[in-house]
C-alpha positions in Angstrom: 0.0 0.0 0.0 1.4 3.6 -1.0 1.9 6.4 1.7 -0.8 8.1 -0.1 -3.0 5.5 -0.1 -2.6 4.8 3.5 -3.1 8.6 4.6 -6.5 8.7 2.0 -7.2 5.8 4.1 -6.9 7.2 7.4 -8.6 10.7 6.6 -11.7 9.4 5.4 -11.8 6.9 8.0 -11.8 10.0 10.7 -15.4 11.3 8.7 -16.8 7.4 8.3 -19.1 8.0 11.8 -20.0 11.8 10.5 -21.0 10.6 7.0 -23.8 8.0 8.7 -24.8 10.5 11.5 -25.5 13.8 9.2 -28.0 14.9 6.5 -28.1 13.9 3.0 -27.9 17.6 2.2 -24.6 18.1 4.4 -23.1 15.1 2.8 -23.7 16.7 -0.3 -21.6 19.4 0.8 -18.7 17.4 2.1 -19.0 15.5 -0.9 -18.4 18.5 -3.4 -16.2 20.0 -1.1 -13.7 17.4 -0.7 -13.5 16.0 -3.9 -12.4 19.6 -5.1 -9.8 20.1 -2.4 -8.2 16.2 -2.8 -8.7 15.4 -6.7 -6.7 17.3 -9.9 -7.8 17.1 -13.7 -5.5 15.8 -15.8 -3.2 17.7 -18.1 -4.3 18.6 -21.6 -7.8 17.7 -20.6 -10.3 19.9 -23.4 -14.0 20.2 -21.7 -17.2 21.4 -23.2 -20.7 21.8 -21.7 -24.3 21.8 -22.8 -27.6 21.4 -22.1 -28.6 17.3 -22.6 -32.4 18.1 -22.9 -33.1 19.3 -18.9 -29.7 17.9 -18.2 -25.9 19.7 -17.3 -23.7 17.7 -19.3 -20.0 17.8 -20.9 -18.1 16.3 -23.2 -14.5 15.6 -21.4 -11.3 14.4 -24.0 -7.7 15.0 -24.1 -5.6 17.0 -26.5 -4.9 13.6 -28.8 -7.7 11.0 -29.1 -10.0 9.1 -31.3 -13.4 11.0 -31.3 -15.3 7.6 -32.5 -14.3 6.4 -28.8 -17.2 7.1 -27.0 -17.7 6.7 -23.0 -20.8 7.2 -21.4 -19.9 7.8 -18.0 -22.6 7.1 -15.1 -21.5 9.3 -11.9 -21.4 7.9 -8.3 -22.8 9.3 -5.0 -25.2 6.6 -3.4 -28.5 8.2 -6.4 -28.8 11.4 -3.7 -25.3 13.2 -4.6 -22.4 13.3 -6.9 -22.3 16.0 -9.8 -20.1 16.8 -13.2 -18.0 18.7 -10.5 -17.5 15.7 -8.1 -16.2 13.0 -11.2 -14.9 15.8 -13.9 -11.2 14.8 -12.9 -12.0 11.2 -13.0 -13.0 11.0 -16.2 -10.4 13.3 -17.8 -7.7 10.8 -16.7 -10.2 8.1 -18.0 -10.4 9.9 -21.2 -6.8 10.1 -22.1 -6.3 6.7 -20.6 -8.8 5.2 -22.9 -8.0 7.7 -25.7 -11.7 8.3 -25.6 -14.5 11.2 -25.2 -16.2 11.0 -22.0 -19.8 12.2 -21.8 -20.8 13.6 -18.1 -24.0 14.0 -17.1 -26.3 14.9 -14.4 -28.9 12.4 -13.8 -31.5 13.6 -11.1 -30.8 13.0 -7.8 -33.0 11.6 -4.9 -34.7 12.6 -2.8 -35.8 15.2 -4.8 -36.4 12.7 -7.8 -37.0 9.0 -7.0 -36.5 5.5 -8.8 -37.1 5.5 -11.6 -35.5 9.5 -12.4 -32.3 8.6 -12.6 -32.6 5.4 -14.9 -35.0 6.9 -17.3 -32.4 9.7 -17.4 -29.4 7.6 -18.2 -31.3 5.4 -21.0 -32.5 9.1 -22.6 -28.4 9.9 -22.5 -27.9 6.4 -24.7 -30.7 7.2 -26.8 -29.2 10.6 -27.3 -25.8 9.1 -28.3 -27.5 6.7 -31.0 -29.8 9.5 -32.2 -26.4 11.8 -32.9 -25.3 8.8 -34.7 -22.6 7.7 -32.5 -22.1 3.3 -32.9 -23.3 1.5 -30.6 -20.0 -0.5 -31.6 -18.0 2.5 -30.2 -19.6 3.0 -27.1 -18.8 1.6 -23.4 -21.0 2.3 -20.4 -18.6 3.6 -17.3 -20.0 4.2 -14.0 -18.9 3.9 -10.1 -20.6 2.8 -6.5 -24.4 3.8 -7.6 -23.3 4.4 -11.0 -22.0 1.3 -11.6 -25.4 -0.3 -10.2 -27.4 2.3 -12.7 -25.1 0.9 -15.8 -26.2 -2.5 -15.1 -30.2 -1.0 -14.8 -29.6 0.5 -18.0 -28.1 -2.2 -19.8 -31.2 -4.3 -18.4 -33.3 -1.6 -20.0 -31.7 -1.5 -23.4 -32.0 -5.3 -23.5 -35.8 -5.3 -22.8 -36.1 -2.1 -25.1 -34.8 -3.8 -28.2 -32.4 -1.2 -28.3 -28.9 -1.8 -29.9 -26.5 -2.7 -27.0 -23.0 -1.1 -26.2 -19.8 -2.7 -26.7 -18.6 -3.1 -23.2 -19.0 -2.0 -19.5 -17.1 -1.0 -17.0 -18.1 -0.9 -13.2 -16.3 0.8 -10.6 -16.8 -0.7 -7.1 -20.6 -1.1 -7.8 -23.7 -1.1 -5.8 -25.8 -3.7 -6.9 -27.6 -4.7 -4.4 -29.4 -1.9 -2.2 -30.5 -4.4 0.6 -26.7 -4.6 1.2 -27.2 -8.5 2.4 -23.5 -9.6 1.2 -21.0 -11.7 3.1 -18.8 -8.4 3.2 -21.3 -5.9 4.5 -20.5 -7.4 8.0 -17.1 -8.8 7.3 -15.5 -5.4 5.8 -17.2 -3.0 8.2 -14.2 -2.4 10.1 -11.5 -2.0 7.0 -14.0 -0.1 4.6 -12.7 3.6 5.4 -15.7 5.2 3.8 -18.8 3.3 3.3 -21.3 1.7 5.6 -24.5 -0.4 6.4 -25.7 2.3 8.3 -25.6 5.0 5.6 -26.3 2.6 2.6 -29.5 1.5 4.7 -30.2 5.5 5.1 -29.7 6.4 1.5 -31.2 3.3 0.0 -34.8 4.9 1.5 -34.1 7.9 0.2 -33.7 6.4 -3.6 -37.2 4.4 -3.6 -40.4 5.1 -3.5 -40.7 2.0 -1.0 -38.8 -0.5 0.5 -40.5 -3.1 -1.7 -38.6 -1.6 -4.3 -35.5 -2.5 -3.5 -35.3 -6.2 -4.5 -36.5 -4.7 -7.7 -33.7 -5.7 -10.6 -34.0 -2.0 -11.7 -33.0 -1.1 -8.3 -30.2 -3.6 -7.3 -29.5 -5.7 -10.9 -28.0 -8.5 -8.4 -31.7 -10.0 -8.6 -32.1 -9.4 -12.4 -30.8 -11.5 -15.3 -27.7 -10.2 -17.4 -28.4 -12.8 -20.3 -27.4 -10.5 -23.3 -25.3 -8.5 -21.7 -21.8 -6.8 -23.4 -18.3 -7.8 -22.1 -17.7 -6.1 -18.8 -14.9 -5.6 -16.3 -15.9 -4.9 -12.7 -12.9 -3.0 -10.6 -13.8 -3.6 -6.6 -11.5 -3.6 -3.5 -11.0 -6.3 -1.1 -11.4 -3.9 1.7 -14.8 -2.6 1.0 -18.2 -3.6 2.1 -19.4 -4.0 -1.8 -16.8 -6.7 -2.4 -19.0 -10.0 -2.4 -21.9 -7.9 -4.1 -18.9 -7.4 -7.0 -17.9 -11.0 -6.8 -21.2 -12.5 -6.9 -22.4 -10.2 -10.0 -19.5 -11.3 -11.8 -20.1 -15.0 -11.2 -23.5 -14.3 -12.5 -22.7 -12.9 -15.8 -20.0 -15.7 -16.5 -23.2 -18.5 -15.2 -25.5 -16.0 -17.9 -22.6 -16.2 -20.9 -21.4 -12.7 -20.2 -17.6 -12.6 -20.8 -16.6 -11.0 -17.4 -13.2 -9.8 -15.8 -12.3 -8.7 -12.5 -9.8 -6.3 -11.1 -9.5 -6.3 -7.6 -7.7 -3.6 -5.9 -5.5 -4.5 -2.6 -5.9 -2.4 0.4 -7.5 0.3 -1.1 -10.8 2.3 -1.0 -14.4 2.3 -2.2 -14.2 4.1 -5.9 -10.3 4.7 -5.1 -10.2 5.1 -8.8 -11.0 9.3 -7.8 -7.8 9.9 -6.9 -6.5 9.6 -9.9 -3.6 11.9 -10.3 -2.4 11.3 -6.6 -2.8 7.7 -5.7 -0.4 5.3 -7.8 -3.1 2.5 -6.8 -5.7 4.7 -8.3 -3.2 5.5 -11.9 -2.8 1.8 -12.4 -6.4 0.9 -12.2 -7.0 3.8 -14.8 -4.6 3.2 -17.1 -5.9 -0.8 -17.1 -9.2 0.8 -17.4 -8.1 2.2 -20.1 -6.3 -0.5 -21.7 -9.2 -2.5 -21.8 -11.4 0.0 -23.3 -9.2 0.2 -26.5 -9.3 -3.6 -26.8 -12.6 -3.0 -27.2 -13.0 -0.4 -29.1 -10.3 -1.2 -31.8 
């Protein structure tokens, strides 16, 4: 484990207790807060925003790349936070990593906007990409903690749509199951420096409309099927309370035919993949990130 990692480690496991204990509009707050203060955008980086329908969005790419890469990148923050500002510098070093353009957007955000807001929101981004005649073939669905649980949703979506399916996807430490009844939930309390049962049990409420909801496979995809899925890679630490919820989505796409890989990250964080730029745990994981996203997109 780097010094770096180790003193991430240690800072967010001093706010673990305030994160369960305060407000979901506080932990907004921290959230935007601290990602600005403890993550950098990557050199070269070229950004542009607009307006996707109701939506902030921006294209993210780097000074060299091949614009028929596309990422569509599904942002993190438990479906009741996370923004273009908190995963901006992510996905720059994604972008030039992948040698890709990243599209960023908002989704709404609970509790404001329930289940199903931020799904319908995502499949309209797809949609969008297909109507402005980007290929299927050249797009890869990206997305981290909820994110990565609301790129499985989608995918499950574009399958029961009949709509033409992406070429891979990638999930970042994902949440797939918002009942949070892994093996790890309990086992990795104690060495999971940021997330919790007790907050995923608080935010889980505030993403549903009730708590019937939340064995739905649009909710937690880890009680759907994934017959028909693309290729995917799933990146998850062994420290974190996600862990079996990874492991056991991944031995269900490979039971389903769904070529699957996993990367699992030693001693390190939920998502540690933000601190890109700082964290040499965090550069490897992008650059393979990246590596595997031009093997697909050849």
């Amino acid at each position: 484990m780097s010094i770096r990692n180790t003193l991430a480690n240690l800072y967010l496991r001093t706010q673990k207790q305030k994160f369960a204990n305060i407000d979901y509009q506080k932990l907004r707050n921290i959230f935007e807060r601290d990602v600005s203060i403890f993550t950098r955008e990557c050199k070269g980086s070229v950004t542009e925003d607009f307006m996707l329908g109701t939506m902030p969005a921006q294209w993210v790419s780097h000074q060299s790349l091949d614009k028929k890469r596309i990422i569509l990148y599904m942002h993190g923050g438990g479906y009741f936070m996370g923004s273009i500002k908190t995963h901006h510098n992510l996905v720059s070093y994604i972008a030039k990593a992948a040698n890709a353009k990243v599209l960023l957007f908002e989704y709404r955000l609970a509790p404001e906007h329930r289940y199903p807001a931020s799904l319908n929101d995502s499949l309209h981004a797809y949609n969008w990409l297909l109507e402005e005649g980007y290929s299927p073939d050249n797009i890869v669905l990206v997305g981290d903690s909820a994110g990565g649980g609301l790129v499985l949703a989608t995918l499950m979506k574009i399958r029961d749509n009949d709509i033409p399916k992406p070429k891979a996807a990638i999930l970042l430490s994902p949440w797939v199951d918002l009942t949070l009844s892994g093996q790890s939930v309990t086992e990795n309390e104690k060495t999971d420096c940021l997330f919790s049962k007790k907050l995923g049990d608080k935010v889980s409420k505030l993403y549903v409309n009730n708590e019937s909801e939340l064995v739905s496979p649009y909710v937690s995809p880890l009680f759907g099927s994934l017959e028909g899925f693309p290729p995917m890679k799933i990146y998850v630490s062994n420290r974190e309370i996600l862990y079996s919820e990874a492991l056991e989505i991944a031995k269900k796409a490979k039971a389903e035919n769904v070529k699957v890989e996993v990367y699992v990250g030693n001693n390190t964080m939920h998502v540690w993949q933000l601190w890109a730029g700082i964290i040499p745990e965090a550069n490897v994981a992008v650059n393979d990130l990246g590596s595997y996203i031009q093997k697909k997109l050849v």
